[in-house]
N, C-alpha and C positions, 0 to 999 in steps of 0.2 A: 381373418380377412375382414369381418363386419368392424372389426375395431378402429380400421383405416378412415373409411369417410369419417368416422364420427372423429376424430382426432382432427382429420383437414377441418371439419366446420369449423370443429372448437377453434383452429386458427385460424380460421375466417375469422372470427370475433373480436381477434388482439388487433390492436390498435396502432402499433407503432410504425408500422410495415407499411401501411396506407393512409395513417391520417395527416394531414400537412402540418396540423399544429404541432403534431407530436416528432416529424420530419424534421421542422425548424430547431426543434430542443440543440441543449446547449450541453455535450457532455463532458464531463473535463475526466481527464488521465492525469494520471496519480504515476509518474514513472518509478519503479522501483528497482532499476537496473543497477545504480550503484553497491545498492545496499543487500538487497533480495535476493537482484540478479548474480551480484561475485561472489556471496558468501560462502556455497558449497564449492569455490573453482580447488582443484588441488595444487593445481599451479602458481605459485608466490607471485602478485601482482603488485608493483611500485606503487606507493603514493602518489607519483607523478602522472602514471596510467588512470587515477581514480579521481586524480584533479581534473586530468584533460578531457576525461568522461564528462565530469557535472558540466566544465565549460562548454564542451560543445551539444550537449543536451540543452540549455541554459536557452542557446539560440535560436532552438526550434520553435517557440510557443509553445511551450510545457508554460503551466502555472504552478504543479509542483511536484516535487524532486525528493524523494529518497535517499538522503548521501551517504547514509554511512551509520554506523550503531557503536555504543560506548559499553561492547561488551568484552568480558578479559577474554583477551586471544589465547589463551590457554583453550577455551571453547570454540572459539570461532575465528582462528587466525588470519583469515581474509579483512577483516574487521581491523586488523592493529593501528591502521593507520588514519581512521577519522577523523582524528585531534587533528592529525596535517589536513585532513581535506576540509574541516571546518576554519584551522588557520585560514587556509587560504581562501573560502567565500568572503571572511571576515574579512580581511586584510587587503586583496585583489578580487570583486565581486567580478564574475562573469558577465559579459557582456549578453544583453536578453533585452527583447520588445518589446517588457511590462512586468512588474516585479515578481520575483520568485520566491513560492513558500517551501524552503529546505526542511525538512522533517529527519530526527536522530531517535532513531533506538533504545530507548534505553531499557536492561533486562533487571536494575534492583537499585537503588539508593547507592552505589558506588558509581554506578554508571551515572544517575542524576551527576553526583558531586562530580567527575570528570568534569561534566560538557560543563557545569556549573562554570568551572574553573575556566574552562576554553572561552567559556563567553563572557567572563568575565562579571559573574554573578555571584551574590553572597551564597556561600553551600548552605547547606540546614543543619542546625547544629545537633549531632550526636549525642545521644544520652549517656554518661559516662558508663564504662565498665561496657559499652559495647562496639561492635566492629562494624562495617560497611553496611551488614543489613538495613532494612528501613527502620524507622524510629516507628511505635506504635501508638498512632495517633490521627485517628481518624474523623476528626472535626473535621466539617465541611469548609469552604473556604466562602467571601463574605460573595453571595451572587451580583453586590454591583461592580465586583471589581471587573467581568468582563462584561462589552458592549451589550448589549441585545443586539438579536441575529433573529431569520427569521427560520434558519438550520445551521447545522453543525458545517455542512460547508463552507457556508457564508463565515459565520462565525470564524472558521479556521480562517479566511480568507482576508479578513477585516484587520488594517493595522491598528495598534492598540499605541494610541498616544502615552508619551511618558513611561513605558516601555521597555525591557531591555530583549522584546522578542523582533522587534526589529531593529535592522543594523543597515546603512546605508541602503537603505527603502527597498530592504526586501525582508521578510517576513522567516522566524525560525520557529519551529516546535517540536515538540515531542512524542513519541508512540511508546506503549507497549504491547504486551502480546500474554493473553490467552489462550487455554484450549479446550475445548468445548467436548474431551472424553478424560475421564480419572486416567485412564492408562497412558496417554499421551501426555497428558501433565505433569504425571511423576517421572516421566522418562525425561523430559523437556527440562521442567522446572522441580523437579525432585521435590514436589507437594502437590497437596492436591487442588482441585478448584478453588475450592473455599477459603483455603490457607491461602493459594496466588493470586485473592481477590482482596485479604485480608494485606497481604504485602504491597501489593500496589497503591491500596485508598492514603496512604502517608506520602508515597511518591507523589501519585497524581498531584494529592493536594499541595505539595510544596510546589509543584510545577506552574500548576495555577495561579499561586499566589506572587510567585515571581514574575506570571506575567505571558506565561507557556502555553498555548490548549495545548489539549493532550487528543489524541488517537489512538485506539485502541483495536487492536486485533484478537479475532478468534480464531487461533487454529484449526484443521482439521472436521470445518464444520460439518463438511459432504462427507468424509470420508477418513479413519482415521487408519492406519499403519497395522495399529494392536488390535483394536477393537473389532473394524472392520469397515464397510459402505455405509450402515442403515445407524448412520447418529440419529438421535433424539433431537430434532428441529428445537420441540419445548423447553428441550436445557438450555441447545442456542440463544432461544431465545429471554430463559430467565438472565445468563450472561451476559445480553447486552442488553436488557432492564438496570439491573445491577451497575456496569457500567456508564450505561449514562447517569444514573444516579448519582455515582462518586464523581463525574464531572466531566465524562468524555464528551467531545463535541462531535465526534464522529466513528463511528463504528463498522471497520474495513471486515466482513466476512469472509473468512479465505478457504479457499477448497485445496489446501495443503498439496494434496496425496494426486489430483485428478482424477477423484472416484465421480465426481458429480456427473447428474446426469441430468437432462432437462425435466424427466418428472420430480426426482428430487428435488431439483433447484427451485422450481415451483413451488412444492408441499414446502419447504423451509420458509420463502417469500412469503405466503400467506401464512406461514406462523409467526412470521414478525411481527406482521400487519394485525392479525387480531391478538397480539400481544402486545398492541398499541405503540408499535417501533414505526417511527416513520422513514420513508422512502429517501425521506431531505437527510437523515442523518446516519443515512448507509453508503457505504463501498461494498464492490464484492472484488475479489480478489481469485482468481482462477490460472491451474495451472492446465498445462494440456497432456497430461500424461496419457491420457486414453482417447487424445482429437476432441475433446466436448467443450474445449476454452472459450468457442464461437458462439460453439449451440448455447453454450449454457447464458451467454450472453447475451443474448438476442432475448433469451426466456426472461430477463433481467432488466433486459429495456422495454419489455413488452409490459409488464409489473409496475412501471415507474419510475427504476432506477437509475440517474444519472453522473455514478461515479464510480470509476473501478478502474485498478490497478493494472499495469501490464510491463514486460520490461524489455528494452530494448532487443533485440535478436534474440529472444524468445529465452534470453538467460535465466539461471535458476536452478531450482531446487532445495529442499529443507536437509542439512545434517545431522535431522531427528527425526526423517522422515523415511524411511529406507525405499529407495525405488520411486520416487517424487522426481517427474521431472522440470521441465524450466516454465516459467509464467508464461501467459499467455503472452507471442510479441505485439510489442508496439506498432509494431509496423501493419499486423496483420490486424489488429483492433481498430487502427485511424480506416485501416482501405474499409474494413466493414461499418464500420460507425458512415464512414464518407460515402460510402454507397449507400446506405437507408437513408440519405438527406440529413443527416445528422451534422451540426458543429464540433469542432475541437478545438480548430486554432492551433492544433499543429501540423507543423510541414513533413508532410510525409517522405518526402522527395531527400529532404535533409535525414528525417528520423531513420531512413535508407543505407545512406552513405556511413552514420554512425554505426547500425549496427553492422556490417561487414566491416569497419575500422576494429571494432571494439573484439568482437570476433577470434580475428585473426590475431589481434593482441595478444589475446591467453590461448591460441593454440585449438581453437574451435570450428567447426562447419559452420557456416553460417546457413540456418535453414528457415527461415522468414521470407514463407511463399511472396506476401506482397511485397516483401523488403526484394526478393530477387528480381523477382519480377520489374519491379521500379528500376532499380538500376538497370535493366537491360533494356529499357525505355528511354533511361535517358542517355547509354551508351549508342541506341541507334541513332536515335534524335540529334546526337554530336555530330555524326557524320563520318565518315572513313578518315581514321590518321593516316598522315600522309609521312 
């Protein structure tokens, strides 16, 4: 019982909850419904379903969007159909209040050369006698080929003239993914750290030089499947050392599993932060398996952080993650972001009506308290059908 006060003071302390400067902040959402959120569905969902997603995400004031991953559907069959859904950004851009930065998956230098192709970029050439792997070649790429930024958001954020990462003035890039335990990695990516660190710096690098940032994900940070809750914060954090190295501009931390818990989330944060990771070039990424997707975020904006992940109607799940459920919703992150004073610039109201669309699409409850809630606010507000 003595542990309680002392825990409230300590929240007396944090800043975010009462300070007006920090009330004003500007946090932006990272929606990863299309990509994140479908990928574990079992349900076969149309390209046409995954178009009319982005489109009507597009409209809300999202600034960036998740669409889709250029991984073989042998793996991830929800995924088959991104070629169509990048066709069509490319070809029919979605209508939106201010440009949008699409971001594509990619799991290994096959996947690069795909989108390569989609977007109509030179691939990287192959070294003979070998297959899709990446080429092994880890020269860095020249630093003034991207802007200066004064973070990895901005950075991502910024059009890059002459270009072929923008396309009818909206902005496209790239992510890959990490996992911040051996046992997760070899199950994921069938190597270990070192090796999927060693695979990716050839990727990155071509990505870069075509013109791509890149983002980079840690699986598993809080909590991993095999291993268990108590990851090693100090791996985390030598992984995304490491990674910005190779040239990531942004470094999304994901709590895969929803093991996280807010003292964890904390001990990880401050081993960022004295592992000299700044605040400007993190995402966090939280699902709600065990209800902490809130708490844990609130612990996250209290630290500094102003960018994290969530996906529409709370969709989700890893199909490497056994018992991982959906990302934190969209819906439930603007009403709490919107309640502490916080910005986003997106419409909740809209972010509302999608995820019950999207939902009921694939055959799902829709369980996004503020998303329900919202519509039965603006079902009253209508007034009785007559």
């Amino acid at each position: 019982m003595k542990a309680i006060p002392r825990l409230l003071r300590q929240a007396g302390r944090r800043g975010f909850a009462t300070s007006p400067r920090a009330l004003a902040d500007h946090v932006r959402i990272i929606e990863v419904g299309p990509r994140d959120g479908l990928q574990n569905e079992k349900k076969s969902i149309s390209a046409e379903t995954k178009i009319e997603l982005v489109r009507r995400l597009a409209g809300t004031g999202l600034e960036t969007i998740e669409a889709g991953s250029f991984v073989h559907p042998k793996w991830v069959p929800q995924m088959a159909a991104s070629d169509k859904v990048l066709e069509s950004i490319l070809s029919n851009p979605p209508s939106a209040p201010h440009p949008i930065t699409y971001q594509w998956l990619l799991p290994n230098s096959k996947g690069l050369e795909n989108y390569f192709k989609v977007m109509g970029t030179s691939p990287p050439e192959q070294p003979s006698g070998q297959d899709s792997g990446p080429a092994l070649n880890t020269s860095s790429m020249d630093p003034n080929a991207v802007p200066a930024a004064k973070s990895g958001a901005e950075a991502m954020s910024q059009p890059r003239p002459d270009s072929t990462n923008t396309r009818n003035g909206h902005n496209h890039e790239v992510s890959i993914f990490m996992a911040a335990t051996e046992a997760f990695s070899k199950k994921n990516t069938n190597c270990s750290i070192q090796e999927s660190l060693d695979r990716f710096a050839p990727l990155m690098t071509e990505a870069k030089k075509q013109g791509y940032p890149v983002r980079a994900y840690i699986s598993v940070a809080l909590g991993c499947p095999f291993e268990g809750p108590d990851v090693d914060p100090h791996k985390v954090a030598e992984i995304a050392a490491s990674l910005l190295e190779l040239g990531a501009e942004e470094i999304s931390v994901a709590d895969t599993t929803g093991m996280g818990t807010a003292p964890r989330t904390r001990k990880l944060l401050q081993t960022l932060k004295e592992a000299g990771i700044r605040n400007e070039d993190l995402a966090l990424h939280f699902h709600d398996t065990f209800g902490q997707a809130l708490v844990n975020t609130i612990v996250s904006l209290e630290h500094g952080v102003r960018t994290f992940d969530s996906a529409v109607g709370g969709l989700g799940g890893c199909p490497y993650s056994p018992g991982a459920t959906g990302n934190v919703a969209t819906e439930d992150l603007i009403y709490t972001l919107h309640s502490l004073g916080a910005k986003t610039g997106v419409d909740l109201d809209e972010m509302s009506r999608i995820g019950k669309w999207i939902t009921g699409e694939i055959g799902r409850d829709y369980n996004s308290s503020a998303g329900k809630a919202t519509l039965s606010r603006l079902e009253r507000s209508s007034g009785p059908k007559l």
